[in-house]
N, C-alpha and C positions, 0 to 999 in steps of 0.2 A: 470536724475532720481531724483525724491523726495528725501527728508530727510524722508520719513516715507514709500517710496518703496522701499529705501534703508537697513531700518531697518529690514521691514517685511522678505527681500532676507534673511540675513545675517540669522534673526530667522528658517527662514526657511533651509539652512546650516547647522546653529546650530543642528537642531531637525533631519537630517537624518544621519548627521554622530555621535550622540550619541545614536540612535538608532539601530544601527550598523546590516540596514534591509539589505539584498544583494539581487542583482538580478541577471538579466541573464549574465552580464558582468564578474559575479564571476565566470561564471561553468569553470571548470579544465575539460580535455579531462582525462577521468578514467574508463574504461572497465569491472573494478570488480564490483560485484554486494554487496561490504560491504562498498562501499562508501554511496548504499544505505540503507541494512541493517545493521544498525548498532546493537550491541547486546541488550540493550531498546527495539529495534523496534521488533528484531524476536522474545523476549518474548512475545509483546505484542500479535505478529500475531500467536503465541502457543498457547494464550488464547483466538480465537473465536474460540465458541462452534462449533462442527461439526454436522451445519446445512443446509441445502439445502437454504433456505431463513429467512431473518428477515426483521422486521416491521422498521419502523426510528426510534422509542423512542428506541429500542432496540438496534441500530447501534449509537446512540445517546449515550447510556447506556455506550456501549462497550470503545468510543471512548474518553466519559466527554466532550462531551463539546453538545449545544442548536442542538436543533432538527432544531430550524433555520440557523446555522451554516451549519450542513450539507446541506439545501436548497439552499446555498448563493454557497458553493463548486459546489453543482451541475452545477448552471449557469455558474460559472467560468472557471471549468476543465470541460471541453466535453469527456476526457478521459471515462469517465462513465457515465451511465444510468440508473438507477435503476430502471425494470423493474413495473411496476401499474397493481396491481390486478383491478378486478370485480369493486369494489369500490370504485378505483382510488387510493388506498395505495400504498406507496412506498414499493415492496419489492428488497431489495437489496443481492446479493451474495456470496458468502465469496469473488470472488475475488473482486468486487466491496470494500469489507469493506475491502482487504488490501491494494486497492487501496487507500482509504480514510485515512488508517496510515502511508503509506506513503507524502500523503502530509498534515497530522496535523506535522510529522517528520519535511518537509520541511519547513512551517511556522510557527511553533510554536520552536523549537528545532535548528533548521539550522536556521533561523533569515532570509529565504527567502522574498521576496516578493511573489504576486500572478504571477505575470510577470515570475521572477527567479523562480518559481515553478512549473510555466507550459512550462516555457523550459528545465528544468531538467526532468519531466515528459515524454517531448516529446522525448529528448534522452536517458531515459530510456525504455521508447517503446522497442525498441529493445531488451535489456541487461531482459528484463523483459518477454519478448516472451520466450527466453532461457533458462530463471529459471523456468518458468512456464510447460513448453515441459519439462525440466530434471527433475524437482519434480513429472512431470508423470511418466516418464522413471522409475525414482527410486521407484514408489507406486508400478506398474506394476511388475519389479524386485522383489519387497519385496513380492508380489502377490504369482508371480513363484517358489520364493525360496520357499514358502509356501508347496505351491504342491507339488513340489518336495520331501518333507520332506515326506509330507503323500505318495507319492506314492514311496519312497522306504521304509519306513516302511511298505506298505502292501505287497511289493515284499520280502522285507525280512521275514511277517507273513508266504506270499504264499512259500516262499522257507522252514523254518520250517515244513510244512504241506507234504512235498516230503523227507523229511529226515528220 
C-alpha cells in the first residue's frame, strides 16, 4: 500500500471514530418503547397539530429541518410513504410525521447512521405496532369512560324525575 493510501485509510479512521456516527452493530436487544421515546421526543410528537394531513413545508416546519431532507428520508426509509394528492403534493399523516421524529431522533440525536437507523426502525416495527394498537386501546377507553359519565348522569337525572 502507498504512503498516501495509507494516509487517506488512517484519515479515514480518524474521521469515523470522532464522529462517533453508530450503526447497526450498536443496536442493544431492548423491548421498551423509551429506548425509543425519549422524553425530547414525546414532547415533540405532543406538538403535531391534530390534523388529518399536512403539506411537506409544513412537516418540514414541524420537524426544522429542508423540505429536501425530508425527500432524501423518503428514499431512504421505505418505512413510509406519504400519500400525493391531485397535484402530486406530498401529503403526509401524523403517523408518517412521528415516524419522521423518530428517525431525525435517530440521526441527528442518537448519532445513527442511515444503515443503524433503518435497522432500529425495522426492529421497532414491532414494539411500534403495539404502541400504536394501545394508544388506540387508550383513546377508545377515554371514549367510553366519557359516555359512561354522560350516561349515568342522565340515569341519575332520570331517577330524580321518579322520586
Amino acid at each position: 500500500m502507498s504512503h498516501l493510501a495509507n494516509n487517506q485509510l488512517n484519515k479515514t479512521k480518524n474521521l469515523s471514530s470522532t464522529t462517533h456516527v453508530k450503526s447497526s452493530d450498536n443496536i442493544k436487544e431492548d423491548n421498551s418503547l423509551n429506548h425509543y421515546f425519549d422524553p425530547l421526543l414525546k414532547k415533540e410528537l405532543n406538538n403535531i397539530p391534530d390534523r388529518m394531513y399536512f403539506k411537506i413545508g409544513e412537516v418540514a416546519k414541524l420537524l426544522k429541518v429542508n423540505t429536501s431532507v425530508l425527500r432524501y428520508w423518503e428514499s431512504e426509509f421505505t418505512s413510509f410513504t406519504p400519500v400525493k394528492s391531485e397535484k402530486k403534493q406530498r401529503m403526509y399523516k401524523r403517523k408518517n410525521i412521528e415516524q419522521l421524529f423518530l428517525i431525525k431522533k435517530l440521526l441527528y440525536r442518537d448519532r445513527f447512521s442511515i444503515e443503524g437507523a433503518r435497522a432500529i426502525l425495522t426492529k421497532a416495527k414491532k414494539d411500534l405496532k403495539g404502541f400504536y394498537k394501545e394508544k388506540k386501546i387508550k383513546e377508545k377507553l377515554k371514549d367510553s369512560m366519557s359516555l359512561a359519565q354522560v350516561l349515568l348522569l342522565d340515569i341519575q337525572d332520570s331517577k330524580k324525575l321518579f322520586e
